[in-house]
N, C-alpha and C positions, 0 to 999 in steps of 0.2 A: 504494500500500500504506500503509496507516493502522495506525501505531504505538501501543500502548496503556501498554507497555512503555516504559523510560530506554534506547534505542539509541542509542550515540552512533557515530557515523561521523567518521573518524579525518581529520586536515587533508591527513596526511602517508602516502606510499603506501608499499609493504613495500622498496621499492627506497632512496630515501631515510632509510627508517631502516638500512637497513643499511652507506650512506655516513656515518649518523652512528658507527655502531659504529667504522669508521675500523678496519675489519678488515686487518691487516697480509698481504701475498702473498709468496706463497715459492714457491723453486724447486721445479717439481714435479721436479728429477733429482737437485740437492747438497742442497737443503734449505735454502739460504742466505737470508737474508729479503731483500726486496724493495721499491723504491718503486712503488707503484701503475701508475706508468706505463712499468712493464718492459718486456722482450720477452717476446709473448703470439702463442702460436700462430694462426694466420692461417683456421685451418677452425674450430675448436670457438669460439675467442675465451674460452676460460675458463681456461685452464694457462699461468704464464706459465713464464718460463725467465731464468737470467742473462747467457745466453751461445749462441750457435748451437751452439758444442760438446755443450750439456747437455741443447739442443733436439736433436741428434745423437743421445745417447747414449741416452736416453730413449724416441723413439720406436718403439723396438720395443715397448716395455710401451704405449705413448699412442695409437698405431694404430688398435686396435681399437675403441676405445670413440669416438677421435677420428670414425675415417669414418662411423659411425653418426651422432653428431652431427652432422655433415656431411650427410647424407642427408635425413635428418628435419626441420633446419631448410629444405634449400632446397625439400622436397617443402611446407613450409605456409608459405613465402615466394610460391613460384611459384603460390600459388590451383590447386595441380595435385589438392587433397582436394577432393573434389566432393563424398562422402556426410560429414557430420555427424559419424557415427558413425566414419569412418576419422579425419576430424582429431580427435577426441579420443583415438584410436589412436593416431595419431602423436604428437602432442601428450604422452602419457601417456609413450612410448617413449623421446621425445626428452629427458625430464626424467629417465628411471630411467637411461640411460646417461650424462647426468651425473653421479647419483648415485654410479653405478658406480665412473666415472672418478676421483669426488673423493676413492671409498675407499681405489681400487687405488693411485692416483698420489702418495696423500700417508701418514705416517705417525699423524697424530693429527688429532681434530677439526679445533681450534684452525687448525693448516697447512694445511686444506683447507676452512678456512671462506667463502672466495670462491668456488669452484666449489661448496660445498654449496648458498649465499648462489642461484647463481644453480639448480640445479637446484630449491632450493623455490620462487622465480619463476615455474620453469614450473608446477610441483604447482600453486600458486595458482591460477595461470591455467585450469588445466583443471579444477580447482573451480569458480573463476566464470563457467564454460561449465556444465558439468553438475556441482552439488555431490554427485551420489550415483555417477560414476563410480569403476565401482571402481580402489579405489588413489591417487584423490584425497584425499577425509577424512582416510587412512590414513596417506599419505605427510607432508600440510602438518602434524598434530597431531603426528607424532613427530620430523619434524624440525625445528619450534618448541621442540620441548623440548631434544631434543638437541644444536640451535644456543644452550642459553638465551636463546631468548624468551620467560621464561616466562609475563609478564605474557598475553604476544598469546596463547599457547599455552592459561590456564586460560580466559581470555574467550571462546576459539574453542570450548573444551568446554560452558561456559556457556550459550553462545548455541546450541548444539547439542543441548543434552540436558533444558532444562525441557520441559513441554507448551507446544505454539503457541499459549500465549494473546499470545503479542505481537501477531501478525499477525490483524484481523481478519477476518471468516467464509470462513475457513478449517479444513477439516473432519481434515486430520490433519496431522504431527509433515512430514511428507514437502513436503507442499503448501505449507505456511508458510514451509519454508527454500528453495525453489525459486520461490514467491513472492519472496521478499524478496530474492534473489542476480537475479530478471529484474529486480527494479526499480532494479538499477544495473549494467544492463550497457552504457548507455552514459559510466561511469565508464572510468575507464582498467584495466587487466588488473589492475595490481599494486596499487589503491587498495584499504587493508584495509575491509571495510565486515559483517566476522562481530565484532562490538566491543560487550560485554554491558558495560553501566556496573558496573562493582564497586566497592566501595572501597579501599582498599591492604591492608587488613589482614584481610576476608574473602572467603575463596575461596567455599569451602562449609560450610553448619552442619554440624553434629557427625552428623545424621541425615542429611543429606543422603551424607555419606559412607558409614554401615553402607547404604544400602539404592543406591547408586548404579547399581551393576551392571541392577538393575531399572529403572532410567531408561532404558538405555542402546537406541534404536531396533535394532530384527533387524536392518536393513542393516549392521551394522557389529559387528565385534568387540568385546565388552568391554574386553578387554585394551588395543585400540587406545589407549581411553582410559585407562585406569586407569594402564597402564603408564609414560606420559609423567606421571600427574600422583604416581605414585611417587615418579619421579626429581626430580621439581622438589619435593616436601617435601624427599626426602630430603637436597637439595641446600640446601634453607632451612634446615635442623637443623644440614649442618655448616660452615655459613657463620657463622652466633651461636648463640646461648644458646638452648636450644628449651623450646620449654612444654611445662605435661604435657600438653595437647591436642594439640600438633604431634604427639607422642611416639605419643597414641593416634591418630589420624588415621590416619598412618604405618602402624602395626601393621594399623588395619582395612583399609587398602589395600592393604597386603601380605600379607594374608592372604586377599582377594579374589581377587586374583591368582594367587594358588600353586593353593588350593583350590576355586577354582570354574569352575578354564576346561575346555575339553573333556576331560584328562584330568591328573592329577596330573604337575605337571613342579617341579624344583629351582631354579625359578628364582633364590631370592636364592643359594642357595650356588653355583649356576653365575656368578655376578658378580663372583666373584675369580679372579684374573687364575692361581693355583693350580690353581682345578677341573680333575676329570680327569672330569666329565660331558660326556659324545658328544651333541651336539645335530646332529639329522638334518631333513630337510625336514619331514618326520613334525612333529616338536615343536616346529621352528619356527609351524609354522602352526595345530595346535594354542594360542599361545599367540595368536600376533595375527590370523588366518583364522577365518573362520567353516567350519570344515572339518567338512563331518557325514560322522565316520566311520564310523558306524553303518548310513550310507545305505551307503556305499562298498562293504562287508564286505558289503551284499547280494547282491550281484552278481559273486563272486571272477574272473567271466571275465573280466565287460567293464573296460576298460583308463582307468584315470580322468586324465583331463587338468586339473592345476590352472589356473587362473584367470591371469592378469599377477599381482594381488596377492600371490596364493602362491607364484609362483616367484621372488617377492622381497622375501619375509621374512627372508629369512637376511642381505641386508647390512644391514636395519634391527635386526637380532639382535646381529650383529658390531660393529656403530658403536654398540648401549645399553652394550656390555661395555666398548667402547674407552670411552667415556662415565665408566664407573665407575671403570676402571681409572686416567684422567688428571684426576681429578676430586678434589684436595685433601680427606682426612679424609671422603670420602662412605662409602669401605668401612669406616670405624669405627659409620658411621650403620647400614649394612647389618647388623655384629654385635651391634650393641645390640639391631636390630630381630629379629634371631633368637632373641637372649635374653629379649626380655620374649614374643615368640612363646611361648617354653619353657615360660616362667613360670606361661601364661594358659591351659597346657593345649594348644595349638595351633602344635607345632613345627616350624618349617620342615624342609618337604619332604626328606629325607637322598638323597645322591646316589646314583646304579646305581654298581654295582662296574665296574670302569677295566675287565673284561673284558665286560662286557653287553653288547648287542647295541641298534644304535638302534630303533628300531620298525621302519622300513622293513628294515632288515637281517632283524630276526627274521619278518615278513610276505612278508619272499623266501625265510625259510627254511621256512615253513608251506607258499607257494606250490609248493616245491621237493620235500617231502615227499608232498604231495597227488598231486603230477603223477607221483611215483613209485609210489605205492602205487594210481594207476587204472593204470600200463603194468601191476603186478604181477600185479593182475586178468588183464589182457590176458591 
């Protein structure tokens, strides 16, 4: 594959950078912080403990997520995946009940950042098997953002979302990123090699951001993207002194967000840790799923089954808020961003009343009405 494009392919794989982060482990039961080389459960190898007691007391909540992890890795140890298409199953499986595990077992990012560390591992990995599995794209870009990487994280959208002029004759957006992840799959699993040369100081020009949603390939949600590079402005504004470009950036992003995803949802004022906004599968996926509900509503009999991605929106929904919520001065960034929303004519989204109904609630109650009024008939 012949570069035309500044690709740089990186010295150092996503495993050692994340030994350089020199990310502190804690007890997944007291919470107590930890020397790296604790007691570490013996099936999952990602939960450590300070004490057998605490490995005791614990595993009734560690269990479940543990035997799965357990399952998963010896079924693609043992070469027992024969079709392709099931090891990226499992593969996909084995990373989301990590995930799981690092949400349910720990209380903040930060304390669960070795078991997140290792569940984006696997994400990776089953990216650099197939980059358009769903729930790979989805999973590494929001939990780049959400671990702060955000460097890795804008470069991985970067290299994602111009047109494949990098890779030569190559005919579309699809071809060129699958190109270029086959030409080093004899690298190692976790060698980053999605690495768009930037420079520090720009991400995206000014236009690049009002029209980016329109970059954004059909396989993948808008939001996927948008929504992590939110958070990492917004995380840049309240770390220093922000320009009035930050400011606007900010605002066009967030109001891409609110108002252009499948259907109008509150997202910035659902980010305080306050909100009395009901978020249901409905809206979760709505926000990060390509979910065509329109198709759906065709057909009120037939019984629709979401996707792996869809039915795990919701911890990536739970861990943006945990995000916002332990994130120094970010909800100050979030109010500004609803004020100059106001200002500009285009006000963030106001919540449903604490009585409303989520979507799926009130589509069970349409359901439920429908089916009474054909017995009435009867």
């Amino acid at each position: 594959v012949r570069c035309r494009d500044k690709i740089l392919i990186m010295s150092t794989s996503l495993r050692d950078l994340f030994v350089e982060n020199n990310a502190l482990v804690y007890c997944a039961h007291c919470r107590g912080e930890l020397p790296s080389d604790a007691l570490r459960c013996a099936r999952c190898k990602v939960v450590h403990y300070c004490s057998r007691n605490c490995q005791k007391n614990n595993f009734p909540l560690h269990k479940k997520w543990c035997k799965q992890i357990g399952k998963f890795e010896k079924l693609l140890q043992a070469n027992e995946v024969r079709s392709p298409e099931l090891k990226l199953n499992h593969t996909y499986w084995l990373a989301h009940n990590m995930l799981e595990l690092a949400y349910y077992s720990t209380d903040t990012i930060e304390r669960g950042r070795n078991i997140y560390e290792n569940a984006l591992l696997k994400f990776y990995g089953l990216l650099r098997m197939d980059p358009f599995y769903i729930g790979a794209c989805e999973s590494v870009v929001l939990l780049l953002a959400l671990l702060g990487y955000d460097k890795h994280c804008v470069q991985f959208i970067q290299f994602m979302l111009p047109p494949p002029k990098y890779v030569e004759n190559q005919t579309t957006r699809e071809d060129a990123i699958r190109s270029h992840t086959l030409a080093y799959q004899d690298q190692d699993s976790d060698k980053w090699i999605y690495y768009y040369e930037l420079s520090e100081t720009t991400i995206f020009s000014f236009e690049d951001i009002s029209t980016l949603r329109n970059k954004i390939p059909n396989q993948w949600c808008p939001n996927v993207f948008l929504v992590p590079l939110m958070l990492i402005k917004m995380r840049q504004q309240s770390s220093k002194p922000a320009s009035k470009e930050l400011r606007e950036e900010i605002v066009l992003i967030s109001r891409q967000v609110e108002y252009e995803a499948h259907f109008l949802l509150p997202v910035l004022r659902s980010l305080f840790p306050d909100s009395n906004q009901r978020w249901g599968p409905e809206e979760v996926c709505a926000l990060l799923a390509n979910v065509d509900h329109d198709k759906k509503d065709d057909d009120a009999n037939a019984e629709y089954k979401p996707n792996d991605w869809e039915q795990h929106c919701s911890t990536f929904w739970m861990m943006l808020k945990d995000c916002y919520a332990f994130t120094p001065g970010i909800l100050d960034v979030v109010e500004e961003t609803m004020d100059a929303m106001q200002s500009m004519g285009n006000p963030a989204i106001p919540e449903d009343p604490p009585d409303a109904p989520t979507t799926a609630e009130y589509m069970d109650f349409v359901s439920y009405m429908a089916k009474q009024q054909r017995q009435e008939r009867l």
